[in-house]
DSSP file (Angstrom, degrees, kcal/mol; ACC not computed):
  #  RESIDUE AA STRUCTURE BP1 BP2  ACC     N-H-->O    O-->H-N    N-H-->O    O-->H-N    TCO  KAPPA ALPHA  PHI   PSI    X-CA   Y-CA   Z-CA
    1    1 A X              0   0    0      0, 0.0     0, 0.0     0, 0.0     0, 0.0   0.000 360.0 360.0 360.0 121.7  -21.6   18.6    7.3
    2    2 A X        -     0   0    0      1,-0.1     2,-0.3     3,-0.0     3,-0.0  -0.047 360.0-124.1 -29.3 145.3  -21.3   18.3    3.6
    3    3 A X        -     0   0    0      1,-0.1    -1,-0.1     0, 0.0     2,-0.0  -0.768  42.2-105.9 -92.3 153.5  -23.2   15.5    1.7
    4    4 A X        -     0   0    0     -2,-0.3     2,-0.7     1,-0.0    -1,-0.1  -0.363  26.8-117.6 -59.7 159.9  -20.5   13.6   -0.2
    5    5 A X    >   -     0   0    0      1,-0.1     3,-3.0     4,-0.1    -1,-0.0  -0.899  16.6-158.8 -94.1 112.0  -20.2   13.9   -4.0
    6    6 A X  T 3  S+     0   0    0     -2,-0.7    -1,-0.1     1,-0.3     3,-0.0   0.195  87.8  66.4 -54.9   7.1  -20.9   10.8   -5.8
    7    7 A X  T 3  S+     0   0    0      2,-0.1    19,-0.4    18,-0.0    -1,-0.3   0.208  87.2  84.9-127.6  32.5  -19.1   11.8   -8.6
    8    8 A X    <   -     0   0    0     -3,-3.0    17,-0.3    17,-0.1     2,-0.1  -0.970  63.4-147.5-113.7 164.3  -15.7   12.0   -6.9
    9    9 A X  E     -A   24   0A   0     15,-2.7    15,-1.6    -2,-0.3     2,-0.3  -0.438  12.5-136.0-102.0 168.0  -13.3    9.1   -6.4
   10   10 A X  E     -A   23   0A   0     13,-0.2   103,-2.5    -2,-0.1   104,-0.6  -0.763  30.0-177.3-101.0 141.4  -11.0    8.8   -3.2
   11   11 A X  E     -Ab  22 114A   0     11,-1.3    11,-2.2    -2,-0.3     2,-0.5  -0.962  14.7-144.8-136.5 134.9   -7.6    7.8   -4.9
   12   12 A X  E     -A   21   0A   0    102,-2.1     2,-0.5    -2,-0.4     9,-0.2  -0.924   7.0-155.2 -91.6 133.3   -4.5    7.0   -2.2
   13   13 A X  E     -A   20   0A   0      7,-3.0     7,-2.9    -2,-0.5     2,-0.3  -0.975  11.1-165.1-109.8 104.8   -1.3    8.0   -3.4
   14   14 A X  E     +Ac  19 117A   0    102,-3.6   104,-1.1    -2,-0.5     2,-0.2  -0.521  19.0 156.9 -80.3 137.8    1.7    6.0   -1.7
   15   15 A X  S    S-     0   0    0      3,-3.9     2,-0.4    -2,-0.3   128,-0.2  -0.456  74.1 -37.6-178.7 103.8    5.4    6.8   -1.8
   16   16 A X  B    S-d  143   0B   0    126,-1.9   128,-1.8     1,-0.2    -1,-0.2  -0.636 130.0 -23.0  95.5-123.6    8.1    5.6    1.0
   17   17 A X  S    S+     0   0    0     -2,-0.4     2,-0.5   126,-0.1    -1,-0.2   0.023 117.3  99.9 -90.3  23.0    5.5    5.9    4.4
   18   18 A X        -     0   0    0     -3,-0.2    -3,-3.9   126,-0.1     2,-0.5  -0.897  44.2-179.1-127.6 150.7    3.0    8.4    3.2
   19   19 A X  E     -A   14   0A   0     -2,-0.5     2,-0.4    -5,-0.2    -5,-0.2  -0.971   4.6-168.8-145.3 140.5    0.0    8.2    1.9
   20   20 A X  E     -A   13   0A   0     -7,-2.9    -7,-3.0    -2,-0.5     2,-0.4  -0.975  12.0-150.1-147.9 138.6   -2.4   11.1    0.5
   21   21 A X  E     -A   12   0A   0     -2,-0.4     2,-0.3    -9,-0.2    -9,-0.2  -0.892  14.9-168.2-109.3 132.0   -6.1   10.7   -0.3
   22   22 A X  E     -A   11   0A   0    -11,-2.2   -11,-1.3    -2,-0.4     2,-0.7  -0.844  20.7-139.2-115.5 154.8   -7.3   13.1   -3.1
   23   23 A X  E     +A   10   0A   0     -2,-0.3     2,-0.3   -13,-0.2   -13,-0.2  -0.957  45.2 159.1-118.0 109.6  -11.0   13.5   -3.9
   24   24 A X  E     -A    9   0A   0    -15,-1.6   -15,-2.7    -2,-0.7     2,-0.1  -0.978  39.8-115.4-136.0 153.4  -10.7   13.6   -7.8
   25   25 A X        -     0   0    0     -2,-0.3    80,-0.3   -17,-0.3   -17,-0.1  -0.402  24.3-115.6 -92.0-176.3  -13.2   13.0  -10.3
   26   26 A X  S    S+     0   0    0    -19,-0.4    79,-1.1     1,-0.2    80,-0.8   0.833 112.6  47.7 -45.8 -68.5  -13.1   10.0  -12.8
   27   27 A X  S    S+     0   0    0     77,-0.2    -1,-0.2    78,-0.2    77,-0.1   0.381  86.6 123.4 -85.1 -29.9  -12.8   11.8  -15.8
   28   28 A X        -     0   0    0      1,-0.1     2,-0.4    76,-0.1    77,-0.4  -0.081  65.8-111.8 -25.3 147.0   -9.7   14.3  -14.6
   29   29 A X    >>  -     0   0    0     75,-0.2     4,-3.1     1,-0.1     3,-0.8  -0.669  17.0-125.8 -58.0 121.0   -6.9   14.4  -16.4
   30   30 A X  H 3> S+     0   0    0     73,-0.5     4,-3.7    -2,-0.4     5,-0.3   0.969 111.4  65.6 -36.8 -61.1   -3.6   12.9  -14.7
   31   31 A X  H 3> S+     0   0    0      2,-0.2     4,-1.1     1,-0.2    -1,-0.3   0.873 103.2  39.4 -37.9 -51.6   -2.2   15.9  -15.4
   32   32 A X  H <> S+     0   0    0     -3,-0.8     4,-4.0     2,-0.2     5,-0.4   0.847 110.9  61.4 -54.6 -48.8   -4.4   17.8  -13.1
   33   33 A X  H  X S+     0   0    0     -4,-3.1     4,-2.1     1,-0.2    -2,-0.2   0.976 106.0  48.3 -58.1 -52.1   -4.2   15.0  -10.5
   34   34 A X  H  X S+     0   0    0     -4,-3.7     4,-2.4     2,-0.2    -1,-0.2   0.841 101.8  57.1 -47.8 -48.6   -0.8   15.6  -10.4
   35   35 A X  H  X S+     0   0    0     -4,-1.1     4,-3.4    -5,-0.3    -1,-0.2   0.834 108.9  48.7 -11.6 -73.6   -0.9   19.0  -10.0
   36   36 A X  H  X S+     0   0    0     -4,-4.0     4,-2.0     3,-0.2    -2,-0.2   0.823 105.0  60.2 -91.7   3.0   -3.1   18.5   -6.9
   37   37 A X  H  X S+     0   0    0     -4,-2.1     4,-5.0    -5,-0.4    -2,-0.2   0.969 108.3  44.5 -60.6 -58.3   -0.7   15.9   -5.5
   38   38 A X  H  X S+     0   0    0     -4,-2.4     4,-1.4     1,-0.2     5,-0.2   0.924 114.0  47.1 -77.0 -43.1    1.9   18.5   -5.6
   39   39 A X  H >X S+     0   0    0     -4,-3.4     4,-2.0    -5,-0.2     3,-1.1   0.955 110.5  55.9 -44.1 -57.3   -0.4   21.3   -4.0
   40   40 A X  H 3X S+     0   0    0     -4,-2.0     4,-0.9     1,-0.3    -2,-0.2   0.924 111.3  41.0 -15.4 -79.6   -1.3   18.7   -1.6
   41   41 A X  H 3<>S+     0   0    0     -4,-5.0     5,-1.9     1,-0.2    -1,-0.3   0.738 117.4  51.2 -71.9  -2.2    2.6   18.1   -0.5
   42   42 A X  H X<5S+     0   0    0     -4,-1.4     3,-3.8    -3,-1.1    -2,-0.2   0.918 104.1  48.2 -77.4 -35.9    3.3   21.8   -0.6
   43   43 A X  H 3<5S+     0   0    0     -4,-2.0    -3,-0.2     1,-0.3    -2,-0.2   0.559 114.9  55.2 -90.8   2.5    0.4   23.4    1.6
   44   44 A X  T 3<5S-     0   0    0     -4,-0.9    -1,-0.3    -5,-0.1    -2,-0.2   0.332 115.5-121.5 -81.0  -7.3    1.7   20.4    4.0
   45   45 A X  T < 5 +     0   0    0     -3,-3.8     2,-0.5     1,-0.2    -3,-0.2   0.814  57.6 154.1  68.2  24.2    5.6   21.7    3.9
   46   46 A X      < +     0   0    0     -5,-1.9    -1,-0.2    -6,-0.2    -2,-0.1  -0.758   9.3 157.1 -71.2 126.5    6.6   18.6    2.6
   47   47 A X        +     0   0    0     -2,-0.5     7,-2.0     1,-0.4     2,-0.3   0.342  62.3  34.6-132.4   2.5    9.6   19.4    0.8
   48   48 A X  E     -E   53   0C   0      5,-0.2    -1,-0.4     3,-0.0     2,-0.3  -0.959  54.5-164.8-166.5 142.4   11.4   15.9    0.8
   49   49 A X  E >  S-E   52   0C   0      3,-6.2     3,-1.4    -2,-0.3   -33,-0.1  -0.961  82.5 -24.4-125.4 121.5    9.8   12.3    0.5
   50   50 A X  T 3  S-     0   0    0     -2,-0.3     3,-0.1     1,-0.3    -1,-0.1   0.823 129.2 -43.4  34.3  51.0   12.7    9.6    1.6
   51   51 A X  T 3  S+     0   0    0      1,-0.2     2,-0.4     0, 0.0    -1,-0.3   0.718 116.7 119.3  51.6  22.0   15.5   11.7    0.8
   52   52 A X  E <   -E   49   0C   0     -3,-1.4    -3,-6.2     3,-0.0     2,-0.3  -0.948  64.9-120.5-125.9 167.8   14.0   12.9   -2.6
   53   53 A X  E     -E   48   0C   0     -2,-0.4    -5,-0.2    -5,-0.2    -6,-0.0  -0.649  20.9-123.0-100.2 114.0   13.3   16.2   -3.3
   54   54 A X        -     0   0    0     -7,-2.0    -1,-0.1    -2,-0.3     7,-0.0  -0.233  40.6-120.0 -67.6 136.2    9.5   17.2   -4.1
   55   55 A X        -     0   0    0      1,-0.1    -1,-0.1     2,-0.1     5,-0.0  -0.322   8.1-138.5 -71.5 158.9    9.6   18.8   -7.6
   56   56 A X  S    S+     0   0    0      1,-0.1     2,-0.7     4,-0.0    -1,-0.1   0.774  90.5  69.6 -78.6 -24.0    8.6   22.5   -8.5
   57   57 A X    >   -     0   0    0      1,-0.2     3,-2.5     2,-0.0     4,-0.2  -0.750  67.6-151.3-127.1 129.9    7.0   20.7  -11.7
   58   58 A X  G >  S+     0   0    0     -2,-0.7     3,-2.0     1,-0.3    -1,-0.2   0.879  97.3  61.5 -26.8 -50.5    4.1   18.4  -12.3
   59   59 A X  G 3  S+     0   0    0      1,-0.3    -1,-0.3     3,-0.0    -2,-0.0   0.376  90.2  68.3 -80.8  14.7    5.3   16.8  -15.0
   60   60 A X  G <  S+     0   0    0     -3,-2.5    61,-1.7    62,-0.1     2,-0.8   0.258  85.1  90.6-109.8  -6.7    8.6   15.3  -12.9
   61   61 A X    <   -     0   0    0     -3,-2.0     2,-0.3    59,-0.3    59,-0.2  -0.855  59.7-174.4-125.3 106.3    5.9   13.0  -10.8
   62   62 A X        -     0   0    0     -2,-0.8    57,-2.0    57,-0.3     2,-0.4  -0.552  13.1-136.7 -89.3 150.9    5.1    9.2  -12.4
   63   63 A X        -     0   0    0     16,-0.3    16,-2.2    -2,-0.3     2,-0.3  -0.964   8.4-153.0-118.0 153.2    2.3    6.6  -11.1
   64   64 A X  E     -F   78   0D   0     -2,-0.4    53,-1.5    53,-0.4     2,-0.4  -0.883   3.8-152.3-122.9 160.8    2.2    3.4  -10.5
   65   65 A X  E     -F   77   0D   0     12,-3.9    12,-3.8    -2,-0.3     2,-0.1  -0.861  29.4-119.2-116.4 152.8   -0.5    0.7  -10.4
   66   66 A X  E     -F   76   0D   0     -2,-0.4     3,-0.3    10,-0.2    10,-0.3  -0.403  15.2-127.6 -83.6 179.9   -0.2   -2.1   -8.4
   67   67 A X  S    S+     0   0    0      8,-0.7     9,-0.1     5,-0.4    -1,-0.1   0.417 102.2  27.9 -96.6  11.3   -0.2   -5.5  -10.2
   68   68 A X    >   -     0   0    0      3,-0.3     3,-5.0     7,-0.2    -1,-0.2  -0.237  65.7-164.0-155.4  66.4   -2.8   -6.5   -7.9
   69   69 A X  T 3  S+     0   0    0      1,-0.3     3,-0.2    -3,-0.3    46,-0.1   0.569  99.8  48.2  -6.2 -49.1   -5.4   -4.3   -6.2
   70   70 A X  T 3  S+     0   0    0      1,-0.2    -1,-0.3     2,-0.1     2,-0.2   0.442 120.9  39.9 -94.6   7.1   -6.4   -6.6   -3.7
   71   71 A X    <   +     0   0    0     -3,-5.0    -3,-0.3     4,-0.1    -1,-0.2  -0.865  57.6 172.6-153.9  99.5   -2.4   -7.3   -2.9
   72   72 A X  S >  S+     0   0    0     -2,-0.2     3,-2.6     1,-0.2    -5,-0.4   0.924  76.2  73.4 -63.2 -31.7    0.0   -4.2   -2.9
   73   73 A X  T 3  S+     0   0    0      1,-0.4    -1,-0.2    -5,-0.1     3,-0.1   0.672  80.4  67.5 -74.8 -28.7    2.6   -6.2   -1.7
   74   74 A X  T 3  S-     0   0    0      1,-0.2    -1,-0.4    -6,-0.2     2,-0.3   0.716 108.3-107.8 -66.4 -19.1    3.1   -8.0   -5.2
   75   75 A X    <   -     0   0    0     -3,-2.6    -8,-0.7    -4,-0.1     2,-0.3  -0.917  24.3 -87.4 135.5-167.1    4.4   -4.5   -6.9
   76   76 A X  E     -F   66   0D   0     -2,-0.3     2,-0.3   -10,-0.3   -10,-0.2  -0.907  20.3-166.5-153.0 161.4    3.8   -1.8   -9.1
   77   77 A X  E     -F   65   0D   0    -12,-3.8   -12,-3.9    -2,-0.3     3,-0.0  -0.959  41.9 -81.3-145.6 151.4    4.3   -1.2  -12.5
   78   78 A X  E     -F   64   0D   0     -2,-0.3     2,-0.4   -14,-0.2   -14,-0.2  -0.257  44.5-111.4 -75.7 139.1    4.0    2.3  -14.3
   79   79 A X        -     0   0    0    -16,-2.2   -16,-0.3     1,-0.1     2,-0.2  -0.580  29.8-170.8 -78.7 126.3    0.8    3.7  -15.2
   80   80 A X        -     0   0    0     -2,-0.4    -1,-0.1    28,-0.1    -2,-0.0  -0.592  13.1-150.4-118.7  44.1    0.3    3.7  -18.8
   81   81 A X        -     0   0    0     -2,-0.2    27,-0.2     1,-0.1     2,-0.1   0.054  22.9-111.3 -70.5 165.5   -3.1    5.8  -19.7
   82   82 A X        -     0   0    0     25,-0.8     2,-0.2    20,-0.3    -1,-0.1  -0.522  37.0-174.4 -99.6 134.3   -4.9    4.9  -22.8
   83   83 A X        +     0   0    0     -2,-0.1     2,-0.3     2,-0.1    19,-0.0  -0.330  37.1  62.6-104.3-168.3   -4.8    7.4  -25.4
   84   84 A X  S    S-     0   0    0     -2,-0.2     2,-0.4     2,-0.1    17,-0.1  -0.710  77.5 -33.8 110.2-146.4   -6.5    7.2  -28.3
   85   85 A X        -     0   0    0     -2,-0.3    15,-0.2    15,-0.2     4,-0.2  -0.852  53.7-112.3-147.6 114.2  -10.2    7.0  -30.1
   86   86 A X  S    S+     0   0    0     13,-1.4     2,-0.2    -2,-0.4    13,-0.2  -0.252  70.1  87.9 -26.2 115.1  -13.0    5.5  -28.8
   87   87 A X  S    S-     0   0    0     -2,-0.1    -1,-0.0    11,-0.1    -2,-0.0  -0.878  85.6 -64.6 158.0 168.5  -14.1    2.3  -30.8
   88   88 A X        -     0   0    0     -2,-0.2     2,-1.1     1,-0.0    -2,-0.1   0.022  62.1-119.0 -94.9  35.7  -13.6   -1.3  -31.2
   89   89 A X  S    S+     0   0    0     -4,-0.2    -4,-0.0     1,-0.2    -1,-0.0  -0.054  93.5  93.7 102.2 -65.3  -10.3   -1.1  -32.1
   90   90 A X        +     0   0    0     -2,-1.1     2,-0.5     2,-0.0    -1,-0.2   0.262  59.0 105.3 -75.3  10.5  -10.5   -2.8  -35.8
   91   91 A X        -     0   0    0      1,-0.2     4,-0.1     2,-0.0    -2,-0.1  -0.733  47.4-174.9 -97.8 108.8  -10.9    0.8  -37.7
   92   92 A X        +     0   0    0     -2,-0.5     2,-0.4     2,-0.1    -1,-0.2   0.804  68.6  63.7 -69.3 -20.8   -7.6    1.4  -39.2
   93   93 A X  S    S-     0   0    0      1,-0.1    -1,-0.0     0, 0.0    -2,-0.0  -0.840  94.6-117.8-109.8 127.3   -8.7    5.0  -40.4
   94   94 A X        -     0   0    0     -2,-0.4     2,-0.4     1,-0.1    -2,-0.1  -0.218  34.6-146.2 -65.3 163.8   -9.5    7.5  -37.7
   95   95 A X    >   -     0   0    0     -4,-0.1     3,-1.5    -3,-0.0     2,-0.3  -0.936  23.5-105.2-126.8 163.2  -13.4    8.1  -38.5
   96   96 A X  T 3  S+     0   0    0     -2,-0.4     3,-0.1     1,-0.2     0, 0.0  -0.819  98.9  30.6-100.8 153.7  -14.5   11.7  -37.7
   97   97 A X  T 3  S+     0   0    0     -2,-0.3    -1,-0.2     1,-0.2     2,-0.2  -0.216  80.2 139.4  81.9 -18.5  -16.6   12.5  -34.8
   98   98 A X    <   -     0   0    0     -3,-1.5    -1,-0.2     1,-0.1   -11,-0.1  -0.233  54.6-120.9 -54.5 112.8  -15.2    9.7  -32.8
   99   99 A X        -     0   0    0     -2,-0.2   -13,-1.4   -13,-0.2    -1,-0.1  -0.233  21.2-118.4 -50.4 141.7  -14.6   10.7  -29.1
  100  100 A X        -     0   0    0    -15,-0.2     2,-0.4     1,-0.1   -15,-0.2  -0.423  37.3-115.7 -73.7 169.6  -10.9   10.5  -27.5
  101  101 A X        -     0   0    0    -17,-0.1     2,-0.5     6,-0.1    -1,-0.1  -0.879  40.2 -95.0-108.9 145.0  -11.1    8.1  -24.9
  102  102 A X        -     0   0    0     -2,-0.4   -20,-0.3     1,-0.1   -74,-0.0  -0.350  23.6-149.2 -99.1 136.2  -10.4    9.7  -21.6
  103  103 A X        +     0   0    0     -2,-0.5   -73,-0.5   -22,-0.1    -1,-0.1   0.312  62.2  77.8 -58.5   9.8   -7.3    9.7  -20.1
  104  104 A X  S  > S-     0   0    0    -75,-0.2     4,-0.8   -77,-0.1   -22,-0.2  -0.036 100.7 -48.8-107.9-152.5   -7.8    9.7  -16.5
  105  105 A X  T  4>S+     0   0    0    -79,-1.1     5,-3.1   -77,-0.4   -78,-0.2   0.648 134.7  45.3 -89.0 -21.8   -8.7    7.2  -13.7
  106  106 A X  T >45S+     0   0    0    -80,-0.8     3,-1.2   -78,-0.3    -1,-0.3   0.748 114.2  55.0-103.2 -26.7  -11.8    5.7  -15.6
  107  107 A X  T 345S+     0   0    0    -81,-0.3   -25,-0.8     1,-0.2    -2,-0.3   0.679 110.1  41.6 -95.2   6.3   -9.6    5.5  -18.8
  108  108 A X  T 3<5S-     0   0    0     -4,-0.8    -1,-0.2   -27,-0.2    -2,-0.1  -0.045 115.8-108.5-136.8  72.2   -7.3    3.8  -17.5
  109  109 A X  T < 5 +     0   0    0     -3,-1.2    -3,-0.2     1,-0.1    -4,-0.1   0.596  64.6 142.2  63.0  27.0   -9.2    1.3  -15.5
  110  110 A X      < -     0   0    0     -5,-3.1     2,-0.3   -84,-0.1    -1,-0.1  -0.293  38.3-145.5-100.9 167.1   -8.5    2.5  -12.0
  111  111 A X    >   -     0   0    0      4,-0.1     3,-0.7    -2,-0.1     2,-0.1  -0.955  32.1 -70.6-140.4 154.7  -11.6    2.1   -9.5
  112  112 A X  T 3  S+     0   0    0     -2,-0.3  -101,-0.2     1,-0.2  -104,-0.0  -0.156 121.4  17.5 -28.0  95.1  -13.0    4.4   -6.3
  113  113 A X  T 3  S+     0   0    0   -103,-2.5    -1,-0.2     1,-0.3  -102,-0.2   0.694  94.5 156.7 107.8   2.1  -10.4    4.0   -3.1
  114  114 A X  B <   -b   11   0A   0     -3,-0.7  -102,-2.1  -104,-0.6    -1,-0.3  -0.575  37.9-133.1 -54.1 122.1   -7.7    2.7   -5.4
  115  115 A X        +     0   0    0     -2,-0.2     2,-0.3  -104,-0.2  -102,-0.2  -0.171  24.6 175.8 -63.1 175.5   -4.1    2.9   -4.5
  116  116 A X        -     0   0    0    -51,-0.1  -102,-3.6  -104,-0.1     2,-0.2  -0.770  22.4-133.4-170.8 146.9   -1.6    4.1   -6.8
  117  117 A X  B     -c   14   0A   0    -53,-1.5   -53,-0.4    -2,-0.3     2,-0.3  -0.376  20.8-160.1 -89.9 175.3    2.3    4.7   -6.0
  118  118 A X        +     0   0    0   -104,-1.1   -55,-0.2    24,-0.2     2,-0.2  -0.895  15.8 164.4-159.7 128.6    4.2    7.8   -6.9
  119  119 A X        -     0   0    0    -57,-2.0     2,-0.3    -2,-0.3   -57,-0.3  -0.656  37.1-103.0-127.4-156.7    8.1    9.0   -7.4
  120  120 A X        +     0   0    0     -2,-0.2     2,-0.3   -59,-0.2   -59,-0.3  -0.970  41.8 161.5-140.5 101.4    9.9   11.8   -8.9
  121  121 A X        -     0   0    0    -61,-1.7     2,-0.2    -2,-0.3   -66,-0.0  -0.889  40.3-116.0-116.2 165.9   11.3   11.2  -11.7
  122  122 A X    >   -     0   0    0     -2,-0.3     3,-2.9     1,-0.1   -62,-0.1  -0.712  34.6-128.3 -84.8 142.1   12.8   14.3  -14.9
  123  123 A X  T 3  S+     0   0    0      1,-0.3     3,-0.2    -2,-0.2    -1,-0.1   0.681 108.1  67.6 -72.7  -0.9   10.6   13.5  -17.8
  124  124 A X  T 3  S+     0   0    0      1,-0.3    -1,-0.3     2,-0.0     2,-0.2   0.299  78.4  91.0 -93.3  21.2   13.7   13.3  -19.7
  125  125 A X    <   +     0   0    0     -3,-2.9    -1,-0.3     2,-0.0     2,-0.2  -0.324  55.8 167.5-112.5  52.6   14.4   10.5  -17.8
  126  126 A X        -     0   0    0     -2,-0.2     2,-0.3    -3,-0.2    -3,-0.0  -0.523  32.3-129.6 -72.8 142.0   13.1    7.5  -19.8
  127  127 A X        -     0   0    0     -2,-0.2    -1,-0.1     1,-0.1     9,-0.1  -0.568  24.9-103.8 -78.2 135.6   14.1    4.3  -18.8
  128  128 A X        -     0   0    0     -2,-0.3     8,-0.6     7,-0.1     9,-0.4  -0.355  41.7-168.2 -59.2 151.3   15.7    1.4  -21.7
  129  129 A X  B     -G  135   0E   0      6,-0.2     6,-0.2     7,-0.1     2,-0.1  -0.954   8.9-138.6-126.9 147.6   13.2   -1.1  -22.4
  130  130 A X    >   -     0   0    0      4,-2.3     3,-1.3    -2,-0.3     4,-0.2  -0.349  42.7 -77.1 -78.8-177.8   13.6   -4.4  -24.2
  131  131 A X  T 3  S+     0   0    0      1,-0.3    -1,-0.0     2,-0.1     0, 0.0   0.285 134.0  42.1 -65.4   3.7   11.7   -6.0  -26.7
  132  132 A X  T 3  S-     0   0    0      2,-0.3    -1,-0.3     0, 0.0     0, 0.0   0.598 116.1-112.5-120.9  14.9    9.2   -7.2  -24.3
  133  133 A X    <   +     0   0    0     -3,-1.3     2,-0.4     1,-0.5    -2,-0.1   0.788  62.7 141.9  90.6  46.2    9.1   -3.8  -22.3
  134  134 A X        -     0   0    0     -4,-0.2    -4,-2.3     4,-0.0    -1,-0.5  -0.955  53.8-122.5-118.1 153.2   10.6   -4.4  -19.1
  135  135 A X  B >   -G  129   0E   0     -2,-0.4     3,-0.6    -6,-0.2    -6,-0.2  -0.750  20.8-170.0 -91.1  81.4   12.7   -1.3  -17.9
  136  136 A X  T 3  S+     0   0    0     -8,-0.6    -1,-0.1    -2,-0.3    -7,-0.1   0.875  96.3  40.1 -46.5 -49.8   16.6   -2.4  -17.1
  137  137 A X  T 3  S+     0   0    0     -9,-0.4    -1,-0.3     2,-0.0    -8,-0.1   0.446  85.3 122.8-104.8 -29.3   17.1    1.2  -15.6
  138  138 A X    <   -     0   0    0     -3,-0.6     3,-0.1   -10,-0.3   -12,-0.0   0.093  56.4-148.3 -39.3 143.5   13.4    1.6  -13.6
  139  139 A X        -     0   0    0      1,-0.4     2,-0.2   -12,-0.0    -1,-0.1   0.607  28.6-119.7-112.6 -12.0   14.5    2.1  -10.6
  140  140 A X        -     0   0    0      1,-0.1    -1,-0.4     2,-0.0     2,-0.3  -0.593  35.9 -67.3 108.9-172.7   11.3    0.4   -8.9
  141  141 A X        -     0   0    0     -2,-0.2     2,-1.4    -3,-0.1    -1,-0.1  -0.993  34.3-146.2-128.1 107.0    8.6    1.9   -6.4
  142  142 A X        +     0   0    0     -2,-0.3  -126,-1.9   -24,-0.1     2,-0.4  -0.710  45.2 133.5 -86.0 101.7    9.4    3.0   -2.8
  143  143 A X  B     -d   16   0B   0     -2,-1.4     2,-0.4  -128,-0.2  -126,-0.1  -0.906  45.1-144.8-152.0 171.7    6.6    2.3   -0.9
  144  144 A X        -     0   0    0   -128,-1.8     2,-0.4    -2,-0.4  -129,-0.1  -0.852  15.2-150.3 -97.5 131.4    6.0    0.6    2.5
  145  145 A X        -     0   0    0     -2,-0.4  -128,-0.1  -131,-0.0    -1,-0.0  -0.964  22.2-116.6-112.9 141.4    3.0   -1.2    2.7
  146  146 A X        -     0   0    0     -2,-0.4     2,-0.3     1,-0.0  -129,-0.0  -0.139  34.9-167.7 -52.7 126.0    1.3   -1.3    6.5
  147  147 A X        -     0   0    0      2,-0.0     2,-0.4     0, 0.0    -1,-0.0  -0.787  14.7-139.7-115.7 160.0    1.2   -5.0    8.2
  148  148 A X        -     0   0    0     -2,-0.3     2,-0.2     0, 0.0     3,-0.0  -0.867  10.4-165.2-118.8 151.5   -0.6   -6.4   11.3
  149  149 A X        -     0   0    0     -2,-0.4     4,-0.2     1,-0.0    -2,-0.0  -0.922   7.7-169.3-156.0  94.5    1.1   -8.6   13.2
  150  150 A X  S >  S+     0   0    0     -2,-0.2     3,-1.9     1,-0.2     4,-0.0   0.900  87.7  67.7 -94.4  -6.5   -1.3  -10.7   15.9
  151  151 A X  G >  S+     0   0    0      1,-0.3     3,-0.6     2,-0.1    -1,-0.2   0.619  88.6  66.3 -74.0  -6.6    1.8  -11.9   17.5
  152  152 A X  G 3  S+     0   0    0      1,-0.2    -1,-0.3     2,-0.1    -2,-0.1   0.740  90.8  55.3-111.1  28.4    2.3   -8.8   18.5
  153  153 A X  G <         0   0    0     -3,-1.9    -1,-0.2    -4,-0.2    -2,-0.1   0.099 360.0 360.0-109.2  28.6   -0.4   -8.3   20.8
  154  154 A X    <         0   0    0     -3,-0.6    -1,-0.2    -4,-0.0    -2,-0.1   0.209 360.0 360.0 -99.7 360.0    0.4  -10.9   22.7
């Protein structure tokens, strides 16, 4: 048996009743992660999630974070990763040498064993926002999350 790697995360990815655990590192790109999401539901012959249709192309597959880790059940909201340059912020003038800040699971704040939702959306398919950025048009986050019940082992 393999030792485990301690520099990969387990990340679950929910959407409708499914759930798929990728072993990804930190520092990946989304882009890639997505990528092996969609390898993932092909080499299983998933070809439809809840009457949608899995796409040929990465870049058609959003995440969401929940609004509470330790309670899915409160929502999700679309995952937003920090672009940018690594800093405190106040430097109006990019300064050269400065590192990008990484775009992946540690850049944008996500932790080992983490949940994250997923749909299918066309990237040309931005949603209106108002001025304080809620989405009129989002069409929300399908996923079921699992309950126990002790009245029902009675």
């Amino acid at each position: 048996m393999s030792e485990p790697d301690s520099l990969k995360w387990t990340l679950r990815f929910k959407n409708h009743n499914v759930t798929i655990l990728l072993l990804v590192s930190p520092t990946q790109s989304f882009d890639s992660i997505k990528e092996e999401l969609l390898k993932a539901l092909k080499i299983r012959g998933i070809t439809e999630l809840n009457g949608q249709t899995v796409p040929e192309n990465p870049a058609e597959i959003e995440f969401g974070v929940p609004l509470d880790r330790n309670n899915l059940e409160k929502g999700w909201e679309k995952l937003k990763p920090t672009t940018g340059e690594a800093g405190n912020g106040m430097n109006k003038q990019p300064l050269r040498g400065r590192k990008p800040i990484i775009t992946g699971p540690v850049g944008a704040g996500l932790k080992d064993s983490q949940a994250l939702a997923f749909r299918f959306r066309k990237p040309g398919e931005d949603e209106d926002e108002d001025d304080l950025g809620i989405g009129f048009d989002d069409p929300g986050w399908d996923v079921m999350i699992a309950k126990y019940d002790a009245e029902d082992d009675e």
